[in-house]
C-alpha positions in Angstrom: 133.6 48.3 93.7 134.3 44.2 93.8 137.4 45.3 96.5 138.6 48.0 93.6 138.8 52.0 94.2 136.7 53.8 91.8 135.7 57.5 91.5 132.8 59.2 93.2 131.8 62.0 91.2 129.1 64.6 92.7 125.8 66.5 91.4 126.7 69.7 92.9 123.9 69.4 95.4 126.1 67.2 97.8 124.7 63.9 96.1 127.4 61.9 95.1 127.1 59.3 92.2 129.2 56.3 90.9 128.5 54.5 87.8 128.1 51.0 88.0 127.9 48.5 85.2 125.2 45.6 84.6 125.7 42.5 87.0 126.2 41.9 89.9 128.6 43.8 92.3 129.5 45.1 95.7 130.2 48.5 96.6 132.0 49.7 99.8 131.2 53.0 100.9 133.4 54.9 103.8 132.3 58.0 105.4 135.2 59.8 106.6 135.7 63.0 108.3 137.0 66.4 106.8 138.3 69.1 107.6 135.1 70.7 106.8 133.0 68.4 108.5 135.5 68.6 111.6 135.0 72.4 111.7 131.4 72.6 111.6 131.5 70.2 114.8 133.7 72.6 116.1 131.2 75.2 115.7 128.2 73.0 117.0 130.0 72.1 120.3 130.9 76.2 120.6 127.7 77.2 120.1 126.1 74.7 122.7 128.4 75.5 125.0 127.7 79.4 124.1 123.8 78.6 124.5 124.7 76.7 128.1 126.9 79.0 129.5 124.3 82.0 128.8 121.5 80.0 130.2 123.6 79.5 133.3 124.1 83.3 133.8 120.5 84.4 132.9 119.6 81.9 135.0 117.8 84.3 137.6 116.6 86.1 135.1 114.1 83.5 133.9 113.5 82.2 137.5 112.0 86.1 138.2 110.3 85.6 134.5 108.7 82.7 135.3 108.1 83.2 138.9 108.6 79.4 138.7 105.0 79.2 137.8 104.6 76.9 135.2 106.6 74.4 133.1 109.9 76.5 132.7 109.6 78.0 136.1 109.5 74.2 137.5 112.1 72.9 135.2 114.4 75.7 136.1 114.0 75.4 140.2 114.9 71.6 139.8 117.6 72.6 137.4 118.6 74.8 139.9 118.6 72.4 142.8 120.4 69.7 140.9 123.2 72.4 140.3 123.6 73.5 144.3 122.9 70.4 145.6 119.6 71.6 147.6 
């Protein structure tokens, strides 16, 4: 605050709080990464990549489910032809 560190204190509920006197003043706030936060992108990028790479192998399993009739069915055969080249 007014190009001075001060203390965040938080709620408990991931809110966080400062207390700020009367007047006028500017407050800088930085949002940084953690190791928490680094670890649950971690998990989010593994568990796309899960959910792509199992899509990829049941891949003629939902082309015979959806006899390409349909919306997925059409999605999937031009997903399909993008991927081979065809």
């Amino acid at each position: 605050m007014d190009d001075r560190p001060i203390k965040m204190m938080g709620d408990g509920s991931g809110v966080q709080l400062i207390v700020v006197p009367p007047g006028k003043h500017r407050i800088d706030v930085f949002f940084v990464d953690t190791p928490a936060r680094t670890l649950g992108a971690l998990c989010s990028a593994a568990g796309l990549l899960v959910i792509c790479v199992l899509a990829l192998v049941n891949q003629p399993n939902i082309q015979a489910a959806s006899g390409r009739h349909g919306l997925l069915g059409r999605l999937v055969t031009f997903l399909s032809h993008q991927h081979t080249g065809h």
